[in-house]
N, C-alpha and C positions, 0 to 999 in steps of 0.2 A: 414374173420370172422371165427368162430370158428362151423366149420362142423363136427368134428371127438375129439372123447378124448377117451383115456383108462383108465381101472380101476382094481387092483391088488389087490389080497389074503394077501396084503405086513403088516408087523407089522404097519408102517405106518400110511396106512389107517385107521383099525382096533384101533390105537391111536386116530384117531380121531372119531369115534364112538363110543368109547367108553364115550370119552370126554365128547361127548355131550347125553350120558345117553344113546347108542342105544347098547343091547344085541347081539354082536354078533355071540353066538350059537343060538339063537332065530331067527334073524333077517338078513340072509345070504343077501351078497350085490351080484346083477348083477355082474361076471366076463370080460370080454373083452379085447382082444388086439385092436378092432375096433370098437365102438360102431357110429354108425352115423344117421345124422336126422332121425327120424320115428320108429327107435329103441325104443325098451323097456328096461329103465334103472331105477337104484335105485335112489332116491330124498331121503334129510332128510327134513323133514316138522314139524311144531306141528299142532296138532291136536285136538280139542275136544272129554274127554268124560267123559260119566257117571261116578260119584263114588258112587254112591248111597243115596239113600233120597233125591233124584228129586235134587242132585247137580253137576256140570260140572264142571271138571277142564281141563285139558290143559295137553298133552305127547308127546312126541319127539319122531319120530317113520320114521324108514327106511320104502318106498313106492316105488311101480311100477308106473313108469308114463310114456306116449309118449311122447319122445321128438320131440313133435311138439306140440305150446302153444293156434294152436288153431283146433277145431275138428268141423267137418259137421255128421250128425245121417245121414246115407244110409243103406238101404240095413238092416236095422235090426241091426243097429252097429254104434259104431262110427270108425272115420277116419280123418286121416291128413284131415286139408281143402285148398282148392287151394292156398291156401294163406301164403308164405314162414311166419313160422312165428318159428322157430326153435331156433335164438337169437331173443331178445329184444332189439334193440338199445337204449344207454345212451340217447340220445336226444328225447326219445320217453315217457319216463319215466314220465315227466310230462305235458305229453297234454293229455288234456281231449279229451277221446273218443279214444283214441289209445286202443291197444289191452293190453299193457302192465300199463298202467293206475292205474286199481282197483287192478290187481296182486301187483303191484309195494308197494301199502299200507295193503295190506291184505292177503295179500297169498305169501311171502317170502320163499323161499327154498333156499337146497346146493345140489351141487351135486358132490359128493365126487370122487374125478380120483389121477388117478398116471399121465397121461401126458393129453398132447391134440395134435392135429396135425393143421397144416394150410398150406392151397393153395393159392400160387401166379399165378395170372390170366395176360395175357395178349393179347389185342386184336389183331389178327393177320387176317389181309385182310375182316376186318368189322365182325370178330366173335370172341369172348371170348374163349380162350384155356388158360388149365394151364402149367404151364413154371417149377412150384418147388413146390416140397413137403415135408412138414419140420414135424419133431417130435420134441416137444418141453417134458420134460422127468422132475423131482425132487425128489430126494434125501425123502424131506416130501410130507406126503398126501396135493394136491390140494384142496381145498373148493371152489369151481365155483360157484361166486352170480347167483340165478336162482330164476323165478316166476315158480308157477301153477296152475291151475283150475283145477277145479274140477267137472264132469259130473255124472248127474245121468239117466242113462240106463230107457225110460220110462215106458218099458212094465217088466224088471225083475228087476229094483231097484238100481241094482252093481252101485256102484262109479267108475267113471275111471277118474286116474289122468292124465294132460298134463304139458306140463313143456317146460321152452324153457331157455338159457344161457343169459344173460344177457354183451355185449360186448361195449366197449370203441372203443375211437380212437387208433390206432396204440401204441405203446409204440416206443420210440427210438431205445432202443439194439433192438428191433423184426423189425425193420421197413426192415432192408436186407433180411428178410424174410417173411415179410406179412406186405405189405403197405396201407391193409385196416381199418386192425381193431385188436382187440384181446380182450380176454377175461375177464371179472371182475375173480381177484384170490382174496379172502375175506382173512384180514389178519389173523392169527393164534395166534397174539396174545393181549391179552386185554380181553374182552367180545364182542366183534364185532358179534363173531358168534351166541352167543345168542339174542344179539340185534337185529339180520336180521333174525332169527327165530320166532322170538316174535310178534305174530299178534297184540296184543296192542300196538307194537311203531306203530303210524302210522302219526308222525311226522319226515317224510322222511330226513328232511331239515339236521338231522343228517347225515344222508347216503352220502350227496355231498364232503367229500374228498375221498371216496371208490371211485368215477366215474370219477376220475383222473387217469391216464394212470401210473401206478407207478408198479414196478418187486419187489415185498417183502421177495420173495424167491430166491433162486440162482434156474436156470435152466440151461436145458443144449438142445443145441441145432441139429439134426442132420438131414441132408438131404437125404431124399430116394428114393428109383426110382419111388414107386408108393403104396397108403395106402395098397390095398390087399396082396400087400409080404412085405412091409416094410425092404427091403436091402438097406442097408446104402452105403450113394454114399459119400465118403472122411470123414473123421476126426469129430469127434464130436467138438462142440463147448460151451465155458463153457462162462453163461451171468451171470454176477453176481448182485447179488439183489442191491439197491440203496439203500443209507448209509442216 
């Protein structure tokens, strides 16, 4: 699953914030070569608000959210809750009472990267260790399908947002490198992105070819000895998007 992604200053990126109405001298995105669960990272969301004379309309607006999509209030705060909840799995999407449920129709975000990374796990003598660490890396900005919630602070008000990745079953070319799962990449192009922005689509039934395992970019694939230095261990390798 998808534990780790970075995100770039790169023209890129910044193409697609633009794209989708977000100022970016106003709206500076989270940087990172590491960003991982429980991090604070940028979300693109819409959002309600005021225009004036008692009318609401709707803004596309870069936000700080924990990646982690669900929170316990301790302590005067909130916080990760015991509850791995940092992707959303595709198969979770439509059961009632899942965590990802009401996000799934109502609270749609992106979460805009230049790569992500993923760990191959293997059980060795009845314990879970990882075996490979891959950066997976493109040429274009990322758009990662993601939900959020959103909290409000009881005693000072502050909204805080949460947010978790949204992943599929394995893709084929990725399977030699993560045989779990991998990440929704929202395609780049059509209106897709705004559709998954759009808190009034809330006839998801569209969304079901996006939760098909499909490579819409070319990526590029490298193997490292470990996320905190990221030294590449042989050759990068180039996956090419499906035709």
């Amino acid at each position: 699953m998808c534990g780790r992604f970075n995100v770039s200053d790169s023209p890129a990126v910044k193409q697609l914030l633009l794209r989708l109405g977000i100022d970016t001298h106003n709206w500076p995105i989270r940087i990172s070569d590491y960003h991982r669960a429980c991090s604070t990272i940028s979300i693109i969301c819409r959002l309600q608000e005021e225009t004036g004379q008692d009318n609401v309309g709707e803004c596309t607006v870069l936000e700080d959210a924990i990646w982690w999509l669900l929170l316990d209030y301790k302590d005067q705060q909130y916080k990760p809750s015991r509850f791995t909840s940092f992707n959303s799995r595709y198969d979770k999407l439509n059961a009632q009472g899942s965590a990802a449920y009401l996000p799934y129709r109502q609270s749609r975000c992106i979460i805009p990267a230049s790569g992500f990374g993923e760990t191959e796990h293997e059980r060795i003598n009845g314990k879970k260790k990882p075996i490979r660490y891959t950066n997976f890396s493109s040429e274009q900005a990322l758009a990662l399908g993601g939900l959020y919630r959103q909290w409000q602070h009881p005693e000072t008000g502050h909204i805080i947002n949460s947010c978790s990745i949204i992943t599929l079953p394995p893709h084929p070319k990725l399977h030699a490198y993560q045989s779990n799962a991998s990440p929704l990449i929202l395609p780049l192009e059509g209106d897709w992105l705004e559709q998954w922005l759009d808190p009034q689509v809330q006839d998801v039934e569209r969304f079901a070819p996006l939760l098909q395992p499909q490579l819409r970019q070319n990526l590029t694939a490298q193997i490292i000895n470990k996320p905190g230095e990221r030294k590449a261990l042989g050759d990068p390798v180039l996956l090419e998007a499906d035709t």
